[in-house]
C-alpha positions in Angstrom: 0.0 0.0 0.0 2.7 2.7 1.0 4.1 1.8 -2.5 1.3 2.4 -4.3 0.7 5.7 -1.8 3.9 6.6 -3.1 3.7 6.1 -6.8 0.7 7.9 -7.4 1.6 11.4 -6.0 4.7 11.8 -8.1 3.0 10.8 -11.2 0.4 13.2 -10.6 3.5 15.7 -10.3 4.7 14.6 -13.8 1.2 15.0 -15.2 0.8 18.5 -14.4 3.9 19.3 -15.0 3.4 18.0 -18.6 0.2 19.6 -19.0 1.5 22.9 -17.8 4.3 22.6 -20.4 1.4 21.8 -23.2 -0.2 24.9 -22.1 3.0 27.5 -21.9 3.6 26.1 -25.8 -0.3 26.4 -26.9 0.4 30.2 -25.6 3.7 30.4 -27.2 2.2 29.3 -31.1 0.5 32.9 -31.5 3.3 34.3 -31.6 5.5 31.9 -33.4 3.2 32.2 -35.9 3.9 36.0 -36.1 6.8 35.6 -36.1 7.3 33.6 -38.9 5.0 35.7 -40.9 7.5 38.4 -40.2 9.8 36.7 -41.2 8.6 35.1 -44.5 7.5 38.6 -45.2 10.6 40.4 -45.1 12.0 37.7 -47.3 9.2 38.6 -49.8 9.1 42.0 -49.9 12.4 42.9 -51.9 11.0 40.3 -54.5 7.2 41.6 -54.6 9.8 45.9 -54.9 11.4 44.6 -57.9 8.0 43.7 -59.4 6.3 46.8 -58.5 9.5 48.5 -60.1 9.4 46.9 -63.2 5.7 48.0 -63.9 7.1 51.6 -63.5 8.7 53.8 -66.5 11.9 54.7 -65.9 11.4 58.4 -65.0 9.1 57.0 -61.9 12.1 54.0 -61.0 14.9 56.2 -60.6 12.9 58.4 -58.4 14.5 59.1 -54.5 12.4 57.8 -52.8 10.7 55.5 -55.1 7.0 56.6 -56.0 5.1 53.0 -55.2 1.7 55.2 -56.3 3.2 56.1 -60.2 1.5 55.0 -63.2 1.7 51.1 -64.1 3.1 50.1 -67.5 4.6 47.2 -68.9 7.5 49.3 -71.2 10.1 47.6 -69.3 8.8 44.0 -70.2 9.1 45.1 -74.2 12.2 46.5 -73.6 13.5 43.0 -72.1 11.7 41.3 -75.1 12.2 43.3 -78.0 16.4 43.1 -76.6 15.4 39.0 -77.8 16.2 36.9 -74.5 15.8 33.7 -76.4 18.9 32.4 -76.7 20.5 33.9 -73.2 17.3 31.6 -71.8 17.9 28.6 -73.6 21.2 28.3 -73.0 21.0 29.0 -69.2 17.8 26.4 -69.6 20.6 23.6 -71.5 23.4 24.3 -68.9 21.3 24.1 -65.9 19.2 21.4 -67.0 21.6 19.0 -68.5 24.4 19.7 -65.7 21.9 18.9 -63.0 21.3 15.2 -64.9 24.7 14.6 -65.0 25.1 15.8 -61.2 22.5 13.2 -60.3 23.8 10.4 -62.6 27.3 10.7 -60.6 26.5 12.2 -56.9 23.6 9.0 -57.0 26.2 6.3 -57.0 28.5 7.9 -55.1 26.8 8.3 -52.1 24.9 5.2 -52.3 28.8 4.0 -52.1 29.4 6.1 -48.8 26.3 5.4 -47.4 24.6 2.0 -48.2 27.6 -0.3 -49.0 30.1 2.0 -47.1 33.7 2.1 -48.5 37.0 1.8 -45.8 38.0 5.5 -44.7 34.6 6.9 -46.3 34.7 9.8 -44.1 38.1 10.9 -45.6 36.3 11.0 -48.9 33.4 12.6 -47.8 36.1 15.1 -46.5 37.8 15.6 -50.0 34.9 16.4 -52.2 34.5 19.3 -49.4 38.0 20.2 -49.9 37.1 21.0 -53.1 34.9 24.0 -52.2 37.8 25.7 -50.3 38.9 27.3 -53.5 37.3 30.6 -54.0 36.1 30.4 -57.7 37.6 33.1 -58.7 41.1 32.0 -58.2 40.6 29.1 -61.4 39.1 31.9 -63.4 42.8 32.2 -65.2 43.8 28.7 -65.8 40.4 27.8 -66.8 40.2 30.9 -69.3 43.8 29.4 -70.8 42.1 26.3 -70.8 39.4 27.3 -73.0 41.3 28.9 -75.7 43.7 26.2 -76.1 41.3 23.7 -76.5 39.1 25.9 -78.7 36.0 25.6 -76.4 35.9 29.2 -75.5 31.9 30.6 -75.6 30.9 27.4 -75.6 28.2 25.8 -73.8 29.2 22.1 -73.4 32.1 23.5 -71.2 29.8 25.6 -69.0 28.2 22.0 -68.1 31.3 20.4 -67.8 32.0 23.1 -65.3 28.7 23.3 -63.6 28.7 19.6 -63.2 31.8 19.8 -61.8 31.0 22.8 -59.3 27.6 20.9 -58.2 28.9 17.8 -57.7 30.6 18.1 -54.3 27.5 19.4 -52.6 24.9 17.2 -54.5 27.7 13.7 -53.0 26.8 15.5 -49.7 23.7 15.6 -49.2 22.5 12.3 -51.1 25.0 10.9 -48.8 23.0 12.3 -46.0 19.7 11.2 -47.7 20.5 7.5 -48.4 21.7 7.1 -44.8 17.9 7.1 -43.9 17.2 4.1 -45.9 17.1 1.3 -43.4 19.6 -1.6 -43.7 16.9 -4.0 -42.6 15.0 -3.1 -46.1 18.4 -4.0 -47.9 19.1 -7.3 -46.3 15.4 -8.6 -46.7 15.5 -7.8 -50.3 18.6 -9.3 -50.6 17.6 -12.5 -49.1 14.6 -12.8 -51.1 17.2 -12.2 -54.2 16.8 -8.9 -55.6 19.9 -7.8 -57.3 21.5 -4.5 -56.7 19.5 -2.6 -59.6 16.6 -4.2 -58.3 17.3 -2.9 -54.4 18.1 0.5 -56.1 14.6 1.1 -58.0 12.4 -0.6 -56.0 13.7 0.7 -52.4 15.9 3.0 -52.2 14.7 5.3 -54.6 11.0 5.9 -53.0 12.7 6.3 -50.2 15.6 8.6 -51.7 13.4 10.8 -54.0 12.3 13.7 -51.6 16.0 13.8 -51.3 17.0 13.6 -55.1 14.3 16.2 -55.9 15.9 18.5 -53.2 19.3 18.1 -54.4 18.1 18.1 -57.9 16.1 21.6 -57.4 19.4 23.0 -55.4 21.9 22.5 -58.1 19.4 23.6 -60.8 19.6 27.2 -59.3 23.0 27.0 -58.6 23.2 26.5 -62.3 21.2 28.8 -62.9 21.9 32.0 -61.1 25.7 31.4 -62.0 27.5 34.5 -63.4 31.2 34.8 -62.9 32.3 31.7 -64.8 29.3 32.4 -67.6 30.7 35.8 -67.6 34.2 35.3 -68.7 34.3 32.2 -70.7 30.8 33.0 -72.9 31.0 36.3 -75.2 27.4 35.9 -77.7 26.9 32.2 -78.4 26.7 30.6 -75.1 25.8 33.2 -73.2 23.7 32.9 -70.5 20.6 34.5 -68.9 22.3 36.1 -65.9 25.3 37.5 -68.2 22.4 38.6 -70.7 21.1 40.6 -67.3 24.3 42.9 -67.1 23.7 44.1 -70.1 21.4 46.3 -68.9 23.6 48.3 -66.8 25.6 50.2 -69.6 27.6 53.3 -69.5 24.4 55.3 -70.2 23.0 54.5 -67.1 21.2 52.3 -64.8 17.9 51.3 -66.3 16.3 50.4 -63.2 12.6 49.5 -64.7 13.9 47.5 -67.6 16.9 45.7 -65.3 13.9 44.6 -62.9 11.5 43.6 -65.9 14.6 41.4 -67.1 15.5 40.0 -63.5 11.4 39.4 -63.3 11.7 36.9 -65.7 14.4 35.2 -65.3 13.7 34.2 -62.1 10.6 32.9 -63.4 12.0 29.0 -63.8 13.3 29.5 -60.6 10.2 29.9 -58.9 8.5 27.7 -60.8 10.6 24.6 -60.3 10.3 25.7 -56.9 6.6 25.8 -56.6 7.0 22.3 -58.5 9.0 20.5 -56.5 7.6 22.3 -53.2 6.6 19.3 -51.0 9.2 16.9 -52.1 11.9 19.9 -51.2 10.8 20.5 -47.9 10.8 16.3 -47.5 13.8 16.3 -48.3 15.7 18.9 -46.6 13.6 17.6 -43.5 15.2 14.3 -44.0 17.7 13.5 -41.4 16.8 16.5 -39.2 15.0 13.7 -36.6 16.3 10.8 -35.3 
C-alpha cells in the first residue's frame, strides 16, 4: 500500500507538469506564428519591390524615394523582349538542365557507395569532395580561361556543363549521402535474401525512399546553375551566353535602367520559382530528411 501511496503522488506531479508545459507552448504558437509571418514577409518584400519596379517607367524608377503610387506600365517588359532573351534563356535552360542530370547520374552512385555499402575511410572521402569547395572560384578563373582557348572551347556551352557539373557535384555527393543514410539496412538485407539484385534494391527501395532527397538536391543545383554569373561571364561572349550575363547588359555606361533591369530580372527568375513551386513538398521532405532521429 505505502508503495502504491507513493507512486501515485509523483505521477500526478509529472502529469501537471506536462500539462503545464502543453499549455505554456499552446500560448507560445500565437506568436510563433507571427513571427514567422515576419519573417517570410521580409524575405518577400524585396521580391514583390522589384516587381512593382518593373511595372514603373523609368522616370518614376529612378525616383529618390521610389513613388510605389506612379503609373503602371509594362514598357520595361518590351524593352527586355524586343532586346530578344531567347537564346541567353535557352542556353541557361541547357546548362542548368543538363548539368543537373549529369550531377545526379554521378552524386547517386556515389553516395549510395558512402552510405549504403560504405567504402574503408569513407569519411576521408566525404572530406575531399568538401575540400574542393575551399577554393574561392575566382582564383581558377585564369587557368580555366587558358584552358578554354587552347582547347578551342571558348563561348561554348558544353564547357559551362562540364564546369557546372563539376561545381555541383561536391554538394549534390553530400547531401544524397546524407539522404541514403535514412534508408534502413533492414529493407536492404530482406531484399537481398529474397534475391533482388542490386539494380533491383536501387529502383524498388531505395529510390521511393531517396526521392524527396534527389528532388531536393536536384532543385538546389538547378539554381546553382542557374543563377551562375562569374564563370558564364568570362568564358561565354554571344553564343553561349547565359541569362544572368544577358542581365548585365542592362547596366551600360548610359546608365542604370532600373525598370527595364527589374522587368529582365522578373523573368528570369521565373523557372526559378516555378521549379520551386513544382518540386515544393518533395523539397521541404527532403531537406527535412535526417533532421529527426
Amino acid at each position: 500500500m505505502s508503495t502504491l501511496t507513493a507512486t501515485i503522488p509523483g505521477t500526478n506531479v509529472s502529469t501537471s507538469r506536462r500539462d503545464q508545459k502543453a499549455r505554456s507552448m499552446n500560448r507560445s504558437k500565437p506568436l510563433w506564428s507571427v513571427l514567422a509571418w515576419i519573417v517570410g514577409v521580409l524575405f518577400v518584400l524585396p521580391v514583390l519591390w522589384m516587381v512593382l519596379t518593373s511595372l514603373h517607367s523609368e522616370p518614376d524608377a529612378a525616383t529618390n524615394p521610389p513613388s510605389i503610387a506612379a503609373a503602371l506600365t509594362l514598357d520595361g517588359y518590351r524593352s527586355f523582349f524586343s532586346a530578344q532573351p531567347a537564346a541567353p534563356l535557352i542556353n541557361s535552360a541547357m546548362a542548368s538542365i543538363v548539368s543537373t542530370l549529369l550531377v545526379l547520374c554521378l552524386a547517386i552512385p556515389a553516395a549510395f557507395a558512402l552510405s549504403i555499402r560504405p567504402v574503408q575511410k569513407w569519411t576521408d572521402v566525404m572530406f575531399f569532395f568538401l575540400s574542393t569547395k575551399f577554393m574561392p572560384l575566382v582564383a581558377g578563373l585564369l587557368p580555366l580561361y587558358l584552358f578554354a582557348t587552347k582547347t578551342g572551347t571558348l563561348d561554348n556551352i558544353w564547357l559551362l556543363i562540364v564546369l557546372y557539373t563539376s561545381m555541383n557535384l561536391p554538394i549534390a555527393v553530400w547531401m544524397m549521402q546524407s539522404f541514403l543514410a535514412e534508408v534502413p539496412g533492414e529493407m536492404l538485407e530482406a531484399a537481398s535474401i529474397d534475391g533482388a539484385g542490386l539494380i533491383r534494391m536501387l529502383w524498388s527501395i531505395v529510390r521511393p525512399v531517396a526521392m524527396p532527397g534527389v528532388a531536393a538536391t536536384a532543385l538546389i543545383c538547378f539554381i546553382f546553375s542557374w543563377n551562375e554569373l562569374l564563370l558564364a561571364r568570362t568564358l561565354t561572349n554571344t553564343v553561349a551566353s547565359t541569362a544572368p550575363v544577358f542581365l548585365t547588359g542592362f547596366v551600360t555606361s548610359q546608365g542604370l535602367f532600373l525598370a527595364q533591369l527589374c522587368a529582365a530580372a522578373t523573368v528570369i527568375s521565373l523557372p526559378v520559382l516555378v521549379a520551386g513551386f513544382a518540386a515544393q513538398d518533395k523539397l521541404v521532405q527532403g531537406l527535412s530528411m535526417g533532421a529527426v532521429k
